[in-house]
N, C-alpha and C positions, 0 to 999 in steps of 0.2 A: 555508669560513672564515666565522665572523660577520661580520654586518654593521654598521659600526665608522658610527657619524655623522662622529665626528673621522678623517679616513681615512689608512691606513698613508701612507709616502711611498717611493715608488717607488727604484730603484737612478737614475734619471735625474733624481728629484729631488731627490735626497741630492748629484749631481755638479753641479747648479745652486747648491744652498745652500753647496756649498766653495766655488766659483769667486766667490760674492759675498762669502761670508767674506775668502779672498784678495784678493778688489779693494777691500773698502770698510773689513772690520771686523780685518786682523790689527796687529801691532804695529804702531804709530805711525803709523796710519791715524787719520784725524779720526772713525773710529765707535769703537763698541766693542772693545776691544784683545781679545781671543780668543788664547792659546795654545794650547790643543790642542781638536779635537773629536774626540766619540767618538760615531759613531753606531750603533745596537747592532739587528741584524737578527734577524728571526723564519724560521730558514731552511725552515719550512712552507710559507712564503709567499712568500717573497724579497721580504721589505718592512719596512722599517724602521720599530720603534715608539715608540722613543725618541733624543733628542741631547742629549748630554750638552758643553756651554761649555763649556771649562775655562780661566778668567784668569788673573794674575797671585799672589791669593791666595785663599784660599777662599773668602771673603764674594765674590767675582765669580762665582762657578760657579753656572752654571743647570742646570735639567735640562729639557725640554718632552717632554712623553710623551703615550701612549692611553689610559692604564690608569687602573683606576678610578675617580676622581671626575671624569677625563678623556676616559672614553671614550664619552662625548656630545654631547663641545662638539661644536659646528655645525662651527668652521673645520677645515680638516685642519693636521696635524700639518707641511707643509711652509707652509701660511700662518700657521700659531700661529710659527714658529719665525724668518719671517720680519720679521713686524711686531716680534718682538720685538729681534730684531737693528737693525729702522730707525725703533725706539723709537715706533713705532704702540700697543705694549704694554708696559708694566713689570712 
């Protein structure tokens, strides 16, 4: 596998990022309202490279990924996705 600066997120980090979605960020939660996530796995690896929001109407929907002009940042993919959930990042 290359070696990712931004690093995949794990099957155990992907089941930490629902459980905070569930506790902090779904409907009528004081964060971010979140109706579906879709996280999309690289089954080479068993590692998740992208999450994809999905809100209320389109203009809410995020995407957070590795790929291309992404696959350098410094943070990994389960703290890029995090901060943004607790508004660390916009």
């Amino acid at each position: 596998m290359e070696e990712y600066l931004s690093k995949l997120m794990t099957y155990a980090e992907v089941e930490s990022l629902l459980k905070h979605i569930q506790a902090e960020h779904q409907v009528g939660a004081q964060g971010k309202w979140i109706k579906y996530v879709e996280p999309t796995f690289d089954m080479r690896f068993g590692l998740c490279y992208k999450v994809s929001f999905i809100g209320w109407s389109p203009s809410h929907d995020v995407v957070i990924h590795t790929q291309n002009e992404c696959a350098t940042l410094k943070d990994s993919l389960y703290k890029r996705c995090m901060d943004w959930l607790d508004g660390v990042a916009e």
